[in-house]
C-alpha positions in Angstrom: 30.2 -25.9 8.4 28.2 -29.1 8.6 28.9 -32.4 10.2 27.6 -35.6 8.9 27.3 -38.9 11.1 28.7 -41.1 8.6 29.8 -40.8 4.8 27.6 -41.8 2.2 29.8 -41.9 -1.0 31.5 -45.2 -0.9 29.8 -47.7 0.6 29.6 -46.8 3.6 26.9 -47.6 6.7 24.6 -44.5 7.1 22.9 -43.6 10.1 20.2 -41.4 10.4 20.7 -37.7 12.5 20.3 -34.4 11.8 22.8 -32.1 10.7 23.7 -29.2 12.9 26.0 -26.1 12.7 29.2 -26.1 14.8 32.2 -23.9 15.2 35.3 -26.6 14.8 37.4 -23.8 17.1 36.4 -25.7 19.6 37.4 -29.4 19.6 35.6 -30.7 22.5 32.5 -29.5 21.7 32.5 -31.7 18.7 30.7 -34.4 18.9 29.9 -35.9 15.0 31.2 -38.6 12.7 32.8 -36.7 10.1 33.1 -33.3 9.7 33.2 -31.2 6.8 35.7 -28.6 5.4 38.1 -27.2 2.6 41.7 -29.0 3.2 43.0 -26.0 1.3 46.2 -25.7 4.0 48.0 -22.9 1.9 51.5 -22.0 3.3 52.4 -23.5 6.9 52.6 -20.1 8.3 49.1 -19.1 7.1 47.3 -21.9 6.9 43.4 -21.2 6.4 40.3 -23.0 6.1 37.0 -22.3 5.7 36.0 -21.9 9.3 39.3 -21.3 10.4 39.8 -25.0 11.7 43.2 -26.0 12.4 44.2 -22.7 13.2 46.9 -24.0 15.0 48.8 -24.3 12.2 49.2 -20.1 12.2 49.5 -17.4 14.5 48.0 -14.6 15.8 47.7 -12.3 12.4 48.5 -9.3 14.8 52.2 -11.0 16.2 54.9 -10.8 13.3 56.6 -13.5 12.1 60.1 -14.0 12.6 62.5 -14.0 10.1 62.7 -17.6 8.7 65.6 -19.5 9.3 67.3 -20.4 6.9 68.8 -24.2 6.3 71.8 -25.5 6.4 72.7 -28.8 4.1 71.6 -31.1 6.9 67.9 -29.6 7.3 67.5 -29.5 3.5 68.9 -33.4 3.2 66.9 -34.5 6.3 63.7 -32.7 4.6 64.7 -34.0 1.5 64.4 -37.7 2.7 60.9 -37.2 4.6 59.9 -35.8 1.2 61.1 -39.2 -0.3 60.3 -41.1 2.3 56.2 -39.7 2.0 56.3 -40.7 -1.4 57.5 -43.9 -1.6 54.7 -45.0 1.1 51.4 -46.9 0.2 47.5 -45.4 1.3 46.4 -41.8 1.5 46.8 -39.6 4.8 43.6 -38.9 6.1 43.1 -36.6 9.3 40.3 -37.8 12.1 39.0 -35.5 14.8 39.5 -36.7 18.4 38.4 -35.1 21.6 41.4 -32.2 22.6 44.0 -33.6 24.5 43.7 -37.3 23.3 45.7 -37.4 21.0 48.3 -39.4 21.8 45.8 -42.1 23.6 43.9 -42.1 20.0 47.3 -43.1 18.6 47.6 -45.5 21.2 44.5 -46.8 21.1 44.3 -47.3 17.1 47.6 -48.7 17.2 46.4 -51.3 19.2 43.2 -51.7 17.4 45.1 -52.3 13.8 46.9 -55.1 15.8 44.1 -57.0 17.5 41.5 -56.6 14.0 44.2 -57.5 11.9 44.2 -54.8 9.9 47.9 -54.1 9.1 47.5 -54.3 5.5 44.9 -51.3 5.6 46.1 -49.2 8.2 49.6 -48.3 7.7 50.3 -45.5 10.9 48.7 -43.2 13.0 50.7 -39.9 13.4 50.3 -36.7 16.3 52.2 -33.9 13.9 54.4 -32.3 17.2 56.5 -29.0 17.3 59.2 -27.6 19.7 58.3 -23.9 21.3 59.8 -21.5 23.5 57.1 -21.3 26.1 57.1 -18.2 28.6 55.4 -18.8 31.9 55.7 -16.3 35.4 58.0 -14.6 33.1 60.4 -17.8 32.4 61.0 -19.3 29.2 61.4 -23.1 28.9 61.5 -25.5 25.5 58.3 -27.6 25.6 56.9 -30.6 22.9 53.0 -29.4 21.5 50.8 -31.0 19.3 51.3 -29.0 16.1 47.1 -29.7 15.2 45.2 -30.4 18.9 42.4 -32.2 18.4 43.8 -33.9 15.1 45.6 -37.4 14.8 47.0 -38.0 10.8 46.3 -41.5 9.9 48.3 -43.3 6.6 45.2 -45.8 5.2 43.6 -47.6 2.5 39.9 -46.6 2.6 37.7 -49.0 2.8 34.2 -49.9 4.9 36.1 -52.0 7.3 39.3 -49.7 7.6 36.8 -46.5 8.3 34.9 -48.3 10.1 38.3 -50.0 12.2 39.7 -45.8 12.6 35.8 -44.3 13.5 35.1 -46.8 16.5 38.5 -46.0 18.2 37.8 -44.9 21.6 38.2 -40.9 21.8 38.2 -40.7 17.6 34.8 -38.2 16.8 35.0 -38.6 12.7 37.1 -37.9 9.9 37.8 -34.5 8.6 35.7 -35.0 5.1 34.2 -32.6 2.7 30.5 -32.9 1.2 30.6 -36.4 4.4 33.3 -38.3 2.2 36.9 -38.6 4.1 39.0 -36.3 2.0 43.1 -37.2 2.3 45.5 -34.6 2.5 48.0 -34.0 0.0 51.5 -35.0 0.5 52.8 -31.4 0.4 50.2 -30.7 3.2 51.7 -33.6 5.1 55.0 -32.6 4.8 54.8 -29.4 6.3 53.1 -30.5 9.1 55.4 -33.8 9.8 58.9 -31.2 8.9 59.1 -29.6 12.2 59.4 -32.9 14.1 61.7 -34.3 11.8 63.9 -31.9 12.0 64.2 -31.6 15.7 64.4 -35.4 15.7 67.6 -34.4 13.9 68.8 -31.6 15.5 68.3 -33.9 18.5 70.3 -36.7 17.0 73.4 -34.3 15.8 77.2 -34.6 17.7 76.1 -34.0 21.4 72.7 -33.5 20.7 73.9 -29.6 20.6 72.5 -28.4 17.4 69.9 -25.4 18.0 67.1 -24.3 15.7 65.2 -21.1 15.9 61.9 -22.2 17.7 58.8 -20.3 18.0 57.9 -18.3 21.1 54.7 -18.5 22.9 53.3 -16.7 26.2 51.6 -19.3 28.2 50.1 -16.6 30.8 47.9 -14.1 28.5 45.8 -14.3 25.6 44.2 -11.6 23.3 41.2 -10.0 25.1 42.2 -10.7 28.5 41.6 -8.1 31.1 44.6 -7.4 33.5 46.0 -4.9 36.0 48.9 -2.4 35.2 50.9 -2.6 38.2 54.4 -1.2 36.9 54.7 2.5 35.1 52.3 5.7 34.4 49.8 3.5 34.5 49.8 1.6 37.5 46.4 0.6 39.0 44.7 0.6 35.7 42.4 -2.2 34.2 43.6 -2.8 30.3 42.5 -5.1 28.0 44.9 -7.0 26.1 44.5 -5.9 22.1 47.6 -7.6 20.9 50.5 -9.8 21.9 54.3 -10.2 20.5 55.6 -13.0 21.8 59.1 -12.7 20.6 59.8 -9.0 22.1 57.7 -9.5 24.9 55.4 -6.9 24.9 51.7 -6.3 24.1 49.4 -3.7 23.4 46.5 -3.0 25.6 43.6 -0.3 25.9 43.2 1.6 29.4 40.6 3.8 30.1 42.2 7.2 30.2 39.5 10.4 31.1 36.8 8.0 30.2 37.5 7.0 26.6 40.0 3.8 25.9 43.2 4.5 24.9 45.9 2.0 23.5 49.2 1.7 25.1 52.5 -0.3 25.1 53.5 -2.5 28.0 55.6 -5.4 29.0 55.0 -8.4 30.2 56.4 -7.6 33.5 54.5 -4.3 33.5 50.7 -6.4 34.2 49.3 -9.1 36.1 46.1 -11.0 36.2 42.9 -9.3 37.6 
């Protein structure tokens, strides 16, 4: 991956600096105009690039999926219009980097910008693509709102040097995601899987009583892969283990403890380990 301080094809101002190699896993560390990449999203649930950036947009390839749910006539008409609605808009959607855990001040921020530059008839909307999850923390499960893409704020444009330039001098915006240092917009399919979940909820949110569920996705907010932990329930109680895999939705994980001095994998639940 390369990053590139400012694009070249069209126009735009270039500045001189040197490229350098980065891993885009890590959004803070960024610190670049515009950074270059495949936009080749694939499906949403395995979405892949070429240095795995935006791998928020999958999960761990070790957890199953669960079973999709399947929609009813008001999730397929509610998709149905954000499909029409996507298409009936003006400008491309373009995606700019930001610093993790900006993103809704960069939405602010360029919202406010458009307004005071005048540039209404160039930039359209600034978008944080958001997802409801089952989070389990100290072994209790509540619904929480997350950025679907941290790091990542979609913004609906007309490209020019004075719109880039109006986006890139945001406070907290680090470039635009580009390929070969010219911003590349995403396609409208690619935009409509990543705006669905929130529409829908908005939806489900919006039904008779506000009492229509949907199946959300599970996530355990205390361990990651590769964490080391105690074993403090079962055989194995008083054991270091490393965390090799996690399944959110049955919550258990697999782990490797050192048995007669060679590691051996095991299964365990969540209540079965705690922090070293």
């Amino acid at each position: 991956m390369t990053i590139e301080n400012t694009p070249t094809d069209g126009g735009f101002e270039e500045l001189e600096a040197d490229a350098i190699e980065i891993d885009l896993g890590l959004p803070e560390a960024a610190e670049s105009d515009d950074l270059d990449l495949n936009l080749d999203f694939g499906d949403a649930g395995d979405a892949q690039t070429d240095a795995d950036l935006l791998a928020n947009l999958t999960e761990d390839a070790t957890e199953p999926e669960p079973e999709p749910e399947e929609l009813d006539a008001d999730d397929e008409a509610v998709l149905a219009e954000l499909h029409q609605q996507l298409r009936s808009q003006v400008g491309d959607w373009y995606v700019i980097h930001t610093y993790s855990g900006m993103e809704n001040r960069v939405k602010q921020n360029l919202d406010n910008r458009v307004k005071t530059l005048g540039m209404e008839d160039y930039i359209y909307e600034a978008v944080v693509p958001t997802e409801e999850v089952i989070e389990t923390r100290n072994g209790a499960r509540k619904s929480v709102t997350r950025t679907v893409l941290p790091g990542y704020v979609l913004v609906r444009m007309e490209l020019t040097d004075a719109s880039w330039a109006a986006v890139r001098h945001t406070p907290s915006v680090t470039g635009f995601v580009a390929h070969a240092s010219s911003p590349v917009p995403l396609s409208l399919d690619e935009v409509e899987k990543m705006l669905a979940p929130a529409a829908l909820a908005r939806a489900a949110a919006a039904s008779t009583g506000g009492g229509k569920s949907r199946a959300k996705k599970i996530e355990i907010a205390d361990f990651n892969v590769g964490d080391s932990v105690m074993v403090v329930q079962g055989p194995f109680a008083g054991v270091h283990a490393t965390i090799t895999e996690i399944n959110a939705n049955s919550q258990r994980l697999k782990a490797l403890v050192e048995i007669l001095g060679r590691e051996t994998p095991v299964d365990l639940t969540l209540g079965q380990i705690q922090r070293v």
